[in-house]
C-alpha positions as CSV (number, residue, x, y, z in Angstrom):
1,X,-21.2,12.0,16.2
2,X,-17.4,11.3,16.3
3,X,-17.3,8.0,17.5
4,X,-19.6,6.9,14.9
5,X,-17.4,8.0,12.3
6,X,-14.6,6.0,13.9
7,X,-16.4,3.0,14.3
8,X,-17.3,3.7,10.4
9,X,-13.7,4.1,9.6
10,X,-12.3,1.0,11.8
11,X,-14.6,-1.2,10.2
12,X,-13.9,-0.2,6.7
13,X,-10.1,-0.7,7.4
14,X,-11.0,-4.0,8.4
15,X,-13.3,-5.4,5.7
16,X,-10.2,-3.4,3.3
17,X,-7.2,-5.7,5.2
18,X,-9.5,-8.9,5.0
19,X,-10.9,-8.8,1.7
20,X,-8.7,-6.5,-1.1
21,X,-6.3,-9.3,-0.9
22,X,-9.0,-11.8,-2.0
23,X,-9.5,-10.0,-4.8
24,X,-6.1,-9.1,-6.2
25,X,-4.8,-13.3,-5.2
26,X,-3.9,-14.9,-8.1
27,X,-3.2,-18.9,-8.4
28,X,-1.6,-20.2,-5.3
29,X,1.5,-21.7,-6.9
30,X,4.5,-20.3,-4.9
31,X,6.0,-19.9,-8.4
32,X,4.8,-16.2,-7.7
33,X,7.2,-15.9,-3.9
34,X,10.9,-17.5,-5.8
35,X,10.0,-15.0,-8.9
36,X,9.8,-11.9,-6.1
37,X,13.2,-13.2,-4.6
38,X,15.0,-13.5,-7.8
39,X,13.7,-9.8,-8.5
40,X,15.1,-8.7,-5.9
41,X,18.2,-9.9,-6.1
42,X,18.7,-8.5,-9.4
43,X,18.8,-4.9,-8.3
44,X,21.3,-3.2,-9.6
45,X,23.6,-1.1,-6.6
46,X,22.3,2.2,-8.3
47,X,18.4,1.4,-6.8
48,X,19.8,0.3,-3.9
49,X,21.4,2.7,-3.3
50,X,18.8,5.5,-3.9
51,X,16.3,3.3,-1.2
52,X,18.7,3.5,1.6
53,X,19.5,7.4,0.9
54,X,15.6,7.8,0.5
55,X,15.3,6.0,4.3
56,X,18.5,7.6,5.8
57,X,17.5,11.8,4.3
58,X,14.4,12.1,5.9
59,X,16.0,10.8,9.0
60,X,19.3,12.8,8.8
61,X,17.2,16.2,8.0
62,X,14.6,15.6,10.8
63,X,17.6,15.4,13.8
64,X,18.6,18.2,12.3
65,X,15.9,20.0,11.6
66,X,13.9,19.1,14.2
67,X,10.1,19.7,12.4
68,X,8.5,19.1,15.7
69,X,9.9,22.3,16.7
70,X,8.5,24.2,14.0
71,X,10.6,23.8,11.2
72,X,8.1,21.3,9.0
73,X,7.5,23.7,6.2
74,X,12.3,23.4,5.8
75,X,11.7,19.9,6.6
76,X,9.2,19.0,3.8
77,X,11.7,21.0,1.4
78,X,15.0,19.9,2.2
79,X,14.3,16.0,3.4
80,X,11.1,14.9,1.6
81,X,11.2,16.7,-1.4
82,X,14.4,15.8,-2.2
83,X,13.6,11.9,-2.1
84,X,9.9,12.6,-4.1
85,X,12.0,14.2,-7.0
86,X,14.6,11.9,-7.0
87,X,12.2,9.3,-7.8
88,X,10.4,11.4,-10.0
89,X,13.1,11.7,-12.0
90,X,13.8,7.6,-12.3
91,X,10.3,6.9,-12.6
92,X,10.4,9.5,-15.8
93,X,13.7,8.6,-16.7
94,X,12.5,4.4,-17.1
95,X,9.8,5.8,-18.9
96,X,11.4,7.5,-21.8
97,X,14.1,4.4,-21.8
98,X,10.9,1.9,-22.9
């Protein structure tokens, strides 16, 4: 019964990847591509900052962790929850600014 509920699941994935995108397309101008870039670029060093630590924690707490050894439950408190908060708090924090 298994691998009919894989071949369910692959196939779903698939019609998901081919046709969400269809949906959610707007025009095709490429207007849309230079307004990502300049958005980007217009980050101030505070967000960048906070995505590199929110890449480099969960890395720096799992070598020293080490959840495959049994420590996942410390793991999940000290390097993930500390990132989910932190942008908790900006996420809330943009919020009351509008």
């Amino acid at each position: 019964m298994t691998g009919i509920q894989e071949i369910i699941t692959i196939g779903f994935l698939i019609v998901c990847i081919f046709f969400i995108p269809r949906l959610f397309r707007g025009s095709k101008s490429t207007s849309g591509y230079h307004k990502n870039i300049k958005s980007i670029s217009k980050m101030s060093g505070k967000f960048r900052l906070g995505i590199v630590i929110s890449v480099i924690l969960p890395f720096i707490s799992a070598f020293v962790l080490k959840p495959w050894e049994g420590n996942l439950i410390v793991f999940m408190f000290f390097g993930i929850m500390p990132v989910a908060v932190g942008w908790a708090g900006v996420w809330v924090g943009a919020g009351f600014k509008k």
